[in-house]
C-alpha positions in Angstrom: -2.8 -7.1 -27.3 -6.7 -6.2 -27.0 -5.6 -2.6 -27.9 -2.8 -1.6 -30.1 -0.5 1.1 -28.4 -0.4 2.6 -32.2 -4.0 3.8 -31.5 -4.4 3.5 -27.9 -2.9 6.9 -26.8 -5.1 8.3 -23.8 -5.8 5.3 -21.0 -7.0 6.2 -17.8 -7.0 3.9 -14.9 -9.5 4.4 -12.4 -8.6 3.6 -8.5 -9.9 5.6 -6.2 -8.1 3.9 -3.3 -5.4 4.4 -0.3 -1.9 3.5 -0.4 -1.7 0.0 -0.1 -4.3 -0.5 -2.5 -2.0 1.9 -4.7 1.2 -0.2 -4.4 -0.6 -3.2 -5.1 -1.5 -2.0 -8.4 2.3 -0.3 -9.4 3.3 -3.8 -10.8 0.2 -3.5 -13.2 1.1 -0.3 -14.0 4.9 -0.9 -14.6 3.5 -3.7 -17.8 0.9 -0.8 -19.0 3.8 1.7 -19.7 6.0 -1.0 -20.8 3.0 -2.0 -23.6 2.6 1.3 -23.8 5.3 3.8 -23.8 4.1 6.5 -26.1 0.6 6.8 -24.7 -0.7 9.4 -22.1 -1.6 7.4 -18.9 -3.8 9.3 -16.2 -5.2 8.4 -12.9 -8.7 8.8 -11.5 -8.4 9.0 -7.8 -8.7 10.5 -4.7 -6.9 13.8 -3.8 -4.2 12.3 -1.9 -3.3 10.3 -5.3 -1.7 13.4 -6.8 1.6 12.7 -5.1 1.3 9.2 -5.7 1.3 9.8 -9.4 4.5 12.2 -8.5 6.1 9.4 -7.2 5.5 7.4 -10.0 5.5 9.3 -12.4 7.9 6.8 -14.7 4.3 4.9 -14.9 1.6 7.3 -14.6 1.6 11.2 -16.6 -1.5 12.8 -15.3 -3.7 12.9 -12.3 -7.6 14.0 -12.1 -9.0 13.6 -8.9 -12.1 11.6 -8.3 -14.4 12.8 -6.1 -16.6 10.6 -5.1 -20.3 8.8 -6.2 -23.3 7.2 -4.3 -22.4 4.3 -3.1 -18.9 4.2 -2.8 -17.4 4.8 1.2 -13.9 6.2 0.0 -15.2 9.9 0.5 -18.2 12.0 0.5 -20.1 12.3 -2.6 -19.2 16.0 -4.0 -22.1 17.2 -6.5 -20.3 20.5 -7.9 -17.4 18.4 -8.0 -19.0 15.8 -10.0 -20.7 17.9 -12.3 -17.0 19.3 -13.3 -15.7 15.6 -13.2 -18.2 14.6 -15.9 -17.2 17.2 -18.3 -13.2 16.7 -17.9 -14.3 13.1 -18.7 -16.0 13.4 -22.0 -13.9 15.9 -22.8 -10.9 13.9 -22.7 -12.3 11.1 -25.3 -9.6 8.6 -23.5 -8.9 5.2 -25.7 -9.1 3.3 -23.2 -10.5 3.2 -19.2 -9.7 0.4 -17.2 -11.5 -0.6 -14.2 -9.3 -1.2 -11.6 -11.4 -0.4 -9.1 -13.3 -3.2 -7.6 -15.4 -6.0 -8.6 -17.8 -3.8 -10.8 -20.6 -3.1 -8.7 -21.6 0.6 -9.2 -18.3 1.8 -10.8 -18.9 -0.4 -14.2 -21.4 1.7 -15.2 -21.1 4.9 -13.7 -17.4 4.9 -15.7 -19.6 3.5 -19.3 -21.9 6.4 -18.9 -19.2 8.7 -18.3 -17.0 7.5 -21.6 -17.9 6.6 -24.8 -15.2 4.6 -25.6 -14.0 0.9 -24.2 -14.3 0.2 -20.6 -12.4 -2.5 -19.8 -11.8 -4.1 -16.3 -13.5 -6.3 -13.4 -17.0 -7.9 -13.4 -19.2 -10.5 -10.9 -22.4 -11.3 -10.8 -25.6 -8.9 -11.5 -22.8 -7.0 -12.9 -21.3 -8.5 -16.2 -20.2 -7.4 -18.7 -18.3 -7.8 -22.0 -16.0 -11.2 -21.3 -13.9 -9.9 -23.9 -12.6 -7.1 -22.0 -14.4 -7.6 -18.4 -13.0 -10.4 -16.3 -14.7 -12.1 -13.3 -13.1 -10.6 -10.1 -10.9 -13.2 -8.3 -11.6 -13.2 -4.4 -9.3 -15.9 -3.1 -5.7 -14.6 -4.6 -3.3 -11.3 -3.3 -4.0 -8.6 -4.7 -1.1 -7.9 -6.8 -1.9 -11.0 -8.8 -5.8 -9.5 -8.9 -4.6 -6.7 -11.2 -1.6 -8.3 -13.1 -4.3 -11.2 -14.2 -6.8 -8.5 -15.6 -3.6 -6.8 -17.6 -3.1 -10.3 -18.9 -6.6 -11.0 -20.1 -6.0 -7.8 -22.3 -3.1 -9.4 -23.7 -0.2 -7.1 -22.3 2.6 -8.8 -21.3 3.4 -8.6 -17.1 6.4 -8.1 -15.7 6.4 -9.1 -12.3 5.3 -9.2 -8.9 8.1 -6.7 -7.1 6.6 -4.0 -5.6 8.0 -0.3 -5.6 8.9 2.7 -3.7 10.7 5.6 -4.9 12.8 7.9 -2.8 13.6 11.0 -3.3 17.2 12.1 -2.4 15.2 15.5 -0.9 13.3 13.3 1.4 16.4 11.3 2.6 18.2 15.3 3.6 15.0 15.9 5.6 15.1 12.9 7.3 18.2 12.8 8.6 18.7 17.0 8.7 15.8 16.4 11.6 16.7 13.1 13.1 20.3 12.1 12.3 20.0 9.9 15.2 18.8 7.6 12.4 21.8 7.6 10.1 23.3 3.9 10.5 20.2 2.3 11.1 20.2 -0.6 14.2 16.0 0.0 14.8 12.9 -1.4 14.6 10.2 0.5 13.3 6.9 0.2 15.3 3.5 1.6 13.5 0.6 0.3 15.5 -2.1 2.3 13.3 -4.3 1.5 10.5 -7.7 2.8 8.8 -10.0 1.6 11.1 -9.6 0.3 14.4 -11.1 -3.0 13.6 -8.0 -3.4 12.3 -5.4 -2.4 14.6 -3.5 -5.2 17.0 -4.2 -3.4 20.6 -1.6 -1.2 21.6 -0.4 -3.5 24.6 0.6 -6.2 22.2 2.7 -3.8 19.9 4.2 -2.5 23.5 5.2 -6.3 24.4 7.1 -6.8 21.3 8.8 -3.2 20.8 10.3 -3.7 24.0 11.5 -7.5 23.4 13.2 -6.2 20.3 14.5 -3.5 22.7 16.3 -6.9 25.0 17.6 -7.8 21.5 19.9 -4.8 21.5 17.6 -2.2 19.1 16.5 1.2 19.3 12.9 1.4 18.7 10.8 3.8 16.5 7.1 4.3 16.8 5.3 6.0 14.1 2.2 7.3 12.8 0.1 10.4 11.4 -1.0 13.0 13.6 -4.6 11.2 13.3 -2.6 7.9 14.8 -1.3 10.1 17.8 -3.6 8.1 20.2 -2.5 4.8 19.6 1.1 5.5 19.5 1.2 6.8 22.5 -0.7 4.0 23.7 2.3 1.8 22.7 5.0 4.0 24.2 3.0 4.6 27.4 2.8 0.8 27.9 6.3 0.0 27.1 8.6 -1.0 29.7 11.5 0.8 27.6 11.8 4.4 25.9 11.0 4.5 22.8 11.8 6.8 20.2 8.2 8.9 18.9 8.3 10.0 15.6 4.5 10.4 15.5 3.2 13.3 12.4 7.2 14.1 11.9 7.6 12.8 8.8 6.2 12.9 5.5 5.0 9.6 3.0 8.5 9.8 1.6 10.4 10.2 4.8 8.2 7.0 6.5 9.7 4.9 3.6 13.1 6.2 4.1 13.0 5.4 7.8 11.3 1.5 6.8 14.0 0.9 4.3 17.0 1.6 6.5 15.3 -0.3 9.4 16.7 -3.8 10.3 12.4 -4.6 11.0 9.2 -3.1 10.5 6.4 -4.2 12.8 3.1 -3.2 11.7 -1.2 -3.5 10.8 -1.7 -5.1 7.7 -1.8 -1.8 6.0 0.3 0.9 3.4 3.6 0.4 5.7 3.7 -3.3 5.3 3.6 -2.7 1.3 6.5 -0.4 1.5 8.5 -2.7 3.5 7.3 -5.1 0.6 8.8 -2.4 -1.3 12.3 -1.8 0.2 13.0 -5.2 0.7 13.4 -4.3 4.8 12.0 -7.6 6.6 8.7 -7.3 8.3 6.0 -8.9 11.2 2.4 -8.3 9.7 -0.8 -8.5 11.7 -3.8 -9.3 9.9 -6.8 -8.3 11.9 -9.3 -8.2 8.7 -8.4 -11.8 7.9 -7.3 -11.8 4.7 -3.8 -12.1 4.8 -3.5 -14.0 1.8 -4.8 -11.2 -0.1 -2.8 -8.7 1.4 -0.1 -9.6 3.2 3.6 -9.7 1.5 4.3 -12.2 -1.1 7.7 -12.7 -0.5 7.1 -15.1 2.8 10.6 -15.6 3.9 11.0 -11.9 4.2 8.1 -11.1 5.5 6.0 -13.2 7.9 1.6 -12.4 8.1 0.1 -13.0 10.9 -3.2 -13.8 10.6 -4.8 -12.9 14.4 -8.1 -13.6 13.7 -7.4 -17.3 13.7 -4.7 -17.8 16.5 -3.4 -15.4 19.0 -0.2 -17.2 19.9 2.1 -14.3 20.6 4.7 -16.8 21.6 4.9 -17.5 17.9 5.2 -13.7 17.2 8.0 -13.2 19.1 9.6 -16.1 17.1 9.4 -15.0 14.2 10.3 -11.4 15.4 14.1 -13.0 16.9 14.5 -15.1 13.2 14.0 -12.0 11.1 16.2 -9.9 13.2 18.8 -12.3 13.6 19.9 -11.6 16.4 19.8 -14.3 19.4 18.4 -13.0 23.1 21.1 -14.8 24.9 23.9 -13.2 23.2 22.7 -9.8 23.6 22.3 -10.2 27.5 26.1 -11.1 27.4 27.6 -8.9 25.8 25.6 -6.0 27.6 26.7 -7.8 31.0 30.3 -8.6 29.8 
């Protein structure tokens, strides 16, 4: 290894990203503590992070929240909060900082003038830096691999691909304390939203397959944040069926509860579709942003990306969505008529 866990005892990781983006990185994370099991690890992120680090807190010790430069669109530059930011940062005197980030532009240096130490991470051109710690950033692989290939390059051994997702036992009692209805599972879980609406398959379509999942013999659950309140009810207003509204009723915890005892998740190509990565519950993934080989689920027999930037054949959609349930249309109109 690049740097010896006998003297690298303070690493901070800097990702100041949303969930997906978090869950890609926990398999980079999961080889840093296992190279490292004595060292302090802390993230730099943004305040929603806090509970990530919470939730993996088997990986990650400490949490100081990020917030924000010039340049970067994750959140609105914060001066006083920068100025105090700076400070915590050369107070700290961390071994190590890894860039995690990006591919280097603006975050390279702003992290090298705020630490004194090694900076180690991604570069690209008009950017580079040391090749002996900096690697060039890879654009045409998933991003799971992005990260585990930059903890290779410093020499610490990977272990894996598998995403994660810990549950709480607390967070399963609230679930099903407010919506035992759930308990035993037979749903699909519907989430039509996403950051950004570029992004989002229209409502209509997510209406379409709900209710052909609902012919199949399955209750259906559409969820979302209270900021995704318009497009769910989009979906359930164009539904043929009822469906089952769990909009802003359950926390990050709960959502993943709900995905893992669901027999299919159909969502955006965004932080669901990881956790269903996560869970191991199968999926349908529509990539509007049309990179699905970057994001989309690695394990393709479980999980099947569509990228709908290319081909909207929603004939094919509806394919896939009867193989992953299993679960034959013909066989569920006979028994409901027998």
């Amino acid at each position: 290894m690049k740097f010896l866990p006998e003297t690298t005892r303070k690493i901070a990781i800097f990702r100041a990203l949303q969930l997906g983006d978090m869950l890609c990185s926990v398999p980079s994370f999961r080889s840093l503590r296992a190279a490292y099991p004595d060292a302090e690890i802390t993230l730099l992120g943004l305040p929603w992070a806090a509970s990530f680090c919470g939730r993996f807190s088997m990986y990650i010790d400490r949490f100081i929240h990020f917030p924000g430069f010039p340049g970067l669109p994750e959140q609105p530059f914060y001066e006083v909060g920068w100025i105090e930011f700076v400070r915590k940062m050369r107070d700290e005197n961390f071994d190590l900082v890894l860039q995690m980030q990006g591919n280097g532009t603006i975050v390279n240096t702003m992290l090298k003038d705020l630490h004194d130490g090694p900076v180690a991470g991604f570069h690209s051109q008009g950017n580079y830096e040391n090749d002996d710690l900096f690697i060039e950033y890879p654009t045409v692989i998933p991003e799971i691999s992005r990260h585990l290939k930059l903890i290779d390059h410093l020499g610490i051994p990977t272990l894996g691909t598998d995403l994660e997702f810990p549950i709480m036992n607390i967070e399963k009692e609230k679930l099903y304390a407010k919506h035992p209805f759930l308990f035993g599972g037979n749903y699909v879980c519907v989430h039509p939203g996403s950051r950004g609406s570029w992004r989002q398959w229209p409502p209509s379509h997510f209406a379409l397959l709900a209710d052909y999942c609902v012919g199949l013999g399955f209750k259906v659950i559409v969820t979302g944040t209270y900021e995704e309140a318009e497009i769910t009810k989009a979906v359930i207003d164009l539904m043929e069926h009822p469906a089952i509204g769990l909009t802003g009723q359950t926390s990050l915890g709960e959502i993943g509860q709900l995905i893992k005892t669901a027999n299919l998740l159909i969502s955006n190509c965004t932080g669901v579709s990881h956790i269903a990565s996560a869970v191991r519950t199968p999926s349908i993934v529509i990539s509007m942003d049309g990179e699905p080989e970057r994001w989309g689920p690695l394990n393709k027999d479980l999980h099947k990306t569509i990228d709908w930037t290319k081909v909207h054949d929603f004939e094919n959609v509806l394919m896939l969505t009867q193989q992953l349930l299993g679960t034959p249309a013909s066989q569920t109109v006979l028994s409901q008529n027998s």
